[in-house]
Structure formats: C-alpha cells, structure tokens
N, C-alpha and C positions, 0 to 999 in steps of 0.2 A: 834296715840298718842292723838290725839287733841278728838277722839269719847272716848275713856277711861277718857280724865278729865270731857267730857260731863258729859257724863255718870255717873263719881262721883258726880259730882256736883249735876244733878239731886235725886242720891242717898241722900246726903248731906242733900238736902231741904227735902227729904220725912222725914231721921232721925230726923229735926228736928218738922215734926209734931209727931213722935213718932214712926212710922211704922218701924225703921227698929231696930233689936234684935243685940247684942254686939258681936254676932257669926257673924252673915251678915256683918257687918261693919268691924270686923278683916279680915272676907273675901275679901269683896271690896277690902280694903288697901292693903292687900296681893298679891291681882292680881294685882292692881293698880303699884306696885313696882315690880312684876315682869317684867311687858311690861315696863315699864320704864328702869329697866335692859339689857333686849332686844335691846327695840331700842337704848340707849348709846352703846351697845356691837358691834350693828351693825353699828352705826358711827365710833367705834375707827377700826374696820374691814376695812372700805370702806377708813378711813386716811391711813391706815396702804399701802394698796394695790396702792394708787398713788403714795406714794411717790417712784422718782426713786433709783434703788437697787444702794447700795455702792459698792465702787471700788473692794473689794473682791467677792462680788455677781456676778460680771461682769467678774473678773476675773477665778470664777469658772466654769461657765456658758460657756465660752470660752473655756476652759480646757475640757471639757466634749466635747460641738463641736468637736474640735479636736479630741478625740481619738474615738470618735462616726465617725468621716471620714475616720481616719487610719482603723477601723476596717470591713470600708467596703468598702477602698480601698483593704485590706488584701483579704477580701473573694472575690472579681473582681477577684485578682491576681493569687487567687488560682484555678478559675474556666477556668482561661488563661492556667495554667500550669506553671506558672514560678517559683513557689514553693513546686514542687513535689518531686525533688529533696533532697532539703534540708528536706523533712518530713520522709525520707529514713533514713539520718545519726542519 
C-alpha cells in the first residue's frame, strides 16, 4: 500500500514537470484504486474471519458433529454385524 502512494507521488511530481500524458495518469489512478480496493477487501476478510461464530453457527457446527459420529458409529456397527439383520427386513 504505502509503495503505490510512493509510487504516485513520485508519478505526481514527474506530471507536474509535464512528462506524464492524461492516458498514463487515468492509468496510475486506476491501478492506484484498484490496490486500494484489494487491500480494504482484504481487511474486511481478515475482521470478518476473527470474529467468533454466533450462536447458530455453533449450533450448526454441533449438529453436523453429531450426525458425522452417528454415521460412523452406524458403519462400526454394521462392519460388527449387529445390523445385518434388520438390512434383511
């Protein structure tokens, strides 16, 4: 961040000995705003990611546990034989 406003800046001062064309200068700006997009996108990413998940998130999260256990208690159970039976009826 801090080498792109160098970087304009230094641009800046050439523009104003004259060197730089109105094409160059839309360009600068436009990259200049892009990386500035970036990096705010990447800060509200990185808030986003600390903060801890709400009570529903947790509660989901738990729910899935759960039946990700059942389902392999299920297939233990079934490789024991105690549900061979009931796969008959």
């Amino acid at each position: 961040m801090m080498e792109a406003d160098y970087e304009l800046a230094q641009r800046l001062q050439a523009e104003e000995q004259g060197e730089l064309t109105i094409e160059e200068r839309s360009k600068l700006f436009i990259e200049l705003m892009d990386k500035r997009k970036k990096h705010f996108a990447k800060l509200r990413a990185e808030e986003i990611r600390r903060k801890p998940p709400t009570k529903a998130q947790k509660r989901n999260k738990d729910t899935e546990l759960v039946k990700e256990s059942f389902k392999k208690a299920r297939v233990l159970q079934k490789k024991a034989g105690f549900y061979e039976s009931s796969d008959e009826l």
